[in-house]
C-alpha positions as CSV (number, residue, x, y, z in Angstrom):
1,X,-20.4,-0.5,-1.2
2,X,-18.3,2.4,0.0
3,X,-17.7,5.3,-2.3
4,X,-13.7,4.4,-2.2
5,X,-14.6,0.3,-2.8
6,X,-14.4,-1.5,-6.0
7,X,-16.3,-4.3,-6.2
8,X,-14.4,-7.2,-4.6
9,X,-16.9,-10.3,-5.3
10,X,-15.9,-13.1,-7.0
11,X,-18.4,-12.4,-9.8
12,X,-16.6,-9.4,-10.4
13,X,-12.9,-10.6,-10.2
14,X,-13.1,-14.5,-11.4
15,X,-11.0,-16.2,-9.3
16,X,-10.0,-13.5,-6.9
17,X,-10.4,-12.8,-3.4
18,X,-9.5,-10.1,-1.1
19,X,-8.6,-9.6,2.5
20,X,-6.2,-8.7,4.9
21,X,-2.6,-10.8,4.9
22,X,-2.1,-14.3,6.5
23,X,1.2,-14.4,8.2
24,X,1.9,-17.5,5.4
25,X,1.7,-14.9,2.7
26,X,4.4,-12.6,3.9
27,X,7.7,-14.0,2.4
28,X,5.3,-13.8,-1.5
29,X,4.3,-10.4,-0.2
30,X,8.3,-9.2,0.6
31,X,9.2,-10.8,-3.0
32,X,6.2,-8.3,-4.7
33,X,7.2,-5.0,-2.5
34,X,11.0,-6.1,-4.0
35,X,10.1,-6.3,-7.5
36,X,7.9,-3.1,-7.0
37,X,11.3,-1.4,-5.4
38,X,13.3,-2.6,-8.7
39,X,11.3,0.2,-10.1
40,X,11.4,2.8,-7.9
41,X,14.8,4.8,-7.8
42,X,14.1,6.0,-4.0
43,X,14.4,2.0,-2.7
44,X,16.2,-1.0,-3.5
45,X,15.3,-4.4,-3.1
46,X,15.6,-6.3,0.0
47,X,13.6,-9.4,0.4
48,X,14.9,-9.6,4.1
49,X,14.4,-6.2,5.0
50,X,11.1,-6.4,3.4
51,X,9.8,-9.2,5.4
52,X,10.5,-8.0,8.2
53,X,8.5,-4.8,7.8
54,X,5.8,-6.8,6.5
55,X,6.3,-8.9,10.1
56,X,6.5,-5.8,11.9
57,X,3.1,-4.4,10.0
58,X,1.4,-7.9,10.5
59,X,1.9,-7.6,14.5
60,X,0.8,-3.9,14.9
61,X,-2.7,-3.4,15.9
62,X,-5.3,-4.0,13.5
63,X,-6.3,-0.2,13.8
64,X,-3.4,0.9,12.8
65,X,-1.9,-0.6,10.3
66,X,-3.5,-3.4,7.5
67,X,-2.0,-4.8,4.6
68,X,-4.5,-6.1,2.1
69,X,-3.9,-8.7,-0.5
70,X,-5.5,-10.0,-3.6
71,X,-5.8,-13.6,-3.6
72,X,-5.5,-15.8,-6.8
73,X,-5.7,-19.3,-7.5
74,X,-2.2,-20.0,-7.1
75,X,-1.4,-17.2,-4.2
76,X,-1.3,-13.4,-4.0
77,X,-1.4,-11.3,-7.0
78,X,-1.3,-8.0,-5.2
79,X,-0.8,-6.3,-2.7
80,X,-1.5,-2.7,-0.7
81,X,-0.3,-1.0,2.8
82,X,-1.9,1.3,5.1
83,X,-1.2,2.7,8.2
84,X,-3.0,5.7,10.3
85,X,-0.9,8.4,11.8
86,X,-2.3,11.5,13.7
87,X,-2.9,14.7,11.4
88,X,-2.1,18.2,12.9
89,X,-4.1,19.9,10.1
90,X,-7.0,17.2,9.8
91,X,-7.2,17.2,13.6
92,X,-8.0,13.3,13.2
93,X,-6.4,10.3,11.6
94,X,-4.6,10.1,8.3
95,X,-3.9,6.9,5.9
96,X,-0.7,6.6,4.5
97,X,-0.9,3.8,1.4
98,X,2.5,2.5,0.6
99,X,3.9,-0.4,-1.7
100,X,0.6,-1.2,-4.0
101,X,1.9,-4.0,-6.3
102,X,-0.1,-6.1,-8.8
103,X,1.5,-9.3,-10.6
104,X,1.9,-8.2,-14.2
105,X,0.0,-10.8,-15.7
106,X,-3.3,-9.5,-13.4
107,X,-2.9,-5.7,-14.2
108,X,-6.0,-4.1,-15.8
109,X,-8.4,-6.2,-14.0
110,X,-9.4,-3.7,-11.7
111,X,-7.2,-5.3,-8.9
112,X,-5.4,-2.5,-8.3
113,X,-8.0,-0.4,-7.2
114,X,-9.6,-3.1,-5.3
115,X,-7.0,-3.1,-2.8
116,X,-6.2,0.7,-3.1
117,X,-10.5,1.2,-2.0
118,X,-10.0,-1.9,0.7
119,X,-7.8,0.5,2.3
120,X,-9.4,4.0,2.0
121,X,-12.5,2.0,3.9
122,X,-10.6,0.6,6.3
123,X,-8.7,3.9,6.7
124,X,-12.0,5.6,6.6
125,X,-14.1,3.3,9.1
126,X,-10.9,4.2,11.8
127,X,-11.7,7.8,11.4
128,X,-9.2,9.1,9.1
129,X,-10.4,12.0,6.7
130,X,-7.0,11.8,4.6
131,X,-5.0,9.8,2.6
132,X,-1.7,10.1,1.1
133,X,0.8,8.6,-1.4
134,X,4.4,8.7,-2.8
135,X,4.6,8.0,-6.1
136,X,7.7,7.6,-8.0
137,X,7.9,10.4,-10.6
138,X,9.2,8.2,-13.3
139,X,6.4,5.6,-13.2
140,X,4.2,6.8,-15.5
141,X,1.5,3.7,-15.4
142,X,1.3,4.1,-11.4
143,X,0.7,7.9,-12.1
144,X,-2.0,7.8,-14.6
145,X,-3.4,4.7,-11.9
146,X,-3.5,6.8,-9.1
147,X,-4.6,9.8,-11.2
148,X,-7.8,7.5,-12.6
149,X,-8.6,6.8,-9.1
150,X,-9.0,10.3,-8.0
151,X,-5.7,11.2,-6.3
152,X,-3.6,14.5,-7.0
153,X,-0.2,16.4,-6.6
154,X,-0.1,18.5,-3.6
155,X,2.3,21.2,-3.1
156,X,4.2,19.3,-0.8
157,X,7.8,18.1,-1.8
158,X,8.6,14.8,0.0
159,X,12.4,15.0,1.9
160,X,14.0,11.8,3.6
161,X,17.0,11.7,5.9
162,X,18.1,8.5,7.2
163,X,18.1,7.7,10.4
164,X,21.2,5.0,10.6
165,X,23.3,4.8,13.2
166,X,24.8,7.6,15.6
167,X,22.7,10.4,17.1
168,X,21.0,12.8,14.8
169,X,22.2,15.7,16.7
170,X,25.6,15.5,15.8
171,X,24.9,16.1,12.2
């Protein structure tokens, strides 16, 4: 097992299994990234808009994007994004993990970080010697998750502009 994996047998997770998503998973995927955006003051809900990023991810090339789900009995119980973008400062490849969402009732089972080190290894095995994260500052669970896992603050402040419509010039 890779130093970033947690164990993803099914003696370790009863009932669980882990891979990357089935196109028949996306519209429960899109409902779990729009209840995980219902706590994120940066993003709003869109089950639509959602979907078709999901769609969008799903039809990229395997080496550059993967979203990885955690299967239950019933369906998926969580969910993680990666993609790989091209790092001036690394020189090589760099993962960008967005939208990791576990169902409530399967939090603390080490799910979480299953998917989280399904991605790093992935991200990893494509070459990329970074990863990175945004983190809403108000979610203190997801903060103390992410800091149990290894991950720090940088010293970077992340800005957004949109991008709607009209050119950006004329701003």
């Amino acid at each position: 097992m890779d130093k970033h994996s947690a164990d993803t047998s099914a003696s370790a997770h009863s009932g669980l299994s882990f891979g990357p998503a089935d196109s028949s998973e996306l519209p429960a995927l899109a409902e779990m990234i729009g209840a995980l955006f219902r706590l994120e003051s940066d993003f709003r809900p869109d089950v639509a808009a959602q979907l078709r990023g999901l769609e969008r991810l799903l039809s990229a090339p395997p080496a550059q994007a993967r979203i990885a789900v955690a299967r239950g009995p019933q369906g998926p119980v969580g969910v993680a994004v990666a993609q790989l973008l091209v790092s001036t400062s690394e020189g090589a490849l760099s993962a960008w993990i967005e939208d990791v969402y576990v169902l409530p009732g399967w939090r603390g089972r080490g799910v979480g970080r299953a998917l989280v080190g399904q991605l790093l290894d992935w991200a990893q095995a494509a070459g990329a010697t970074r990863a990175q994260l945004l983190a809403d500052r108000g979610n203190e669970p997801a903060l103390a998750f992410y800091r149990r896992l290894g991950w720090a603050p940088t010293q970077l402040l992340p800005l957004r502009l949109g991008l709607g419509h009209g050119p950006i010039a004329d701003r």
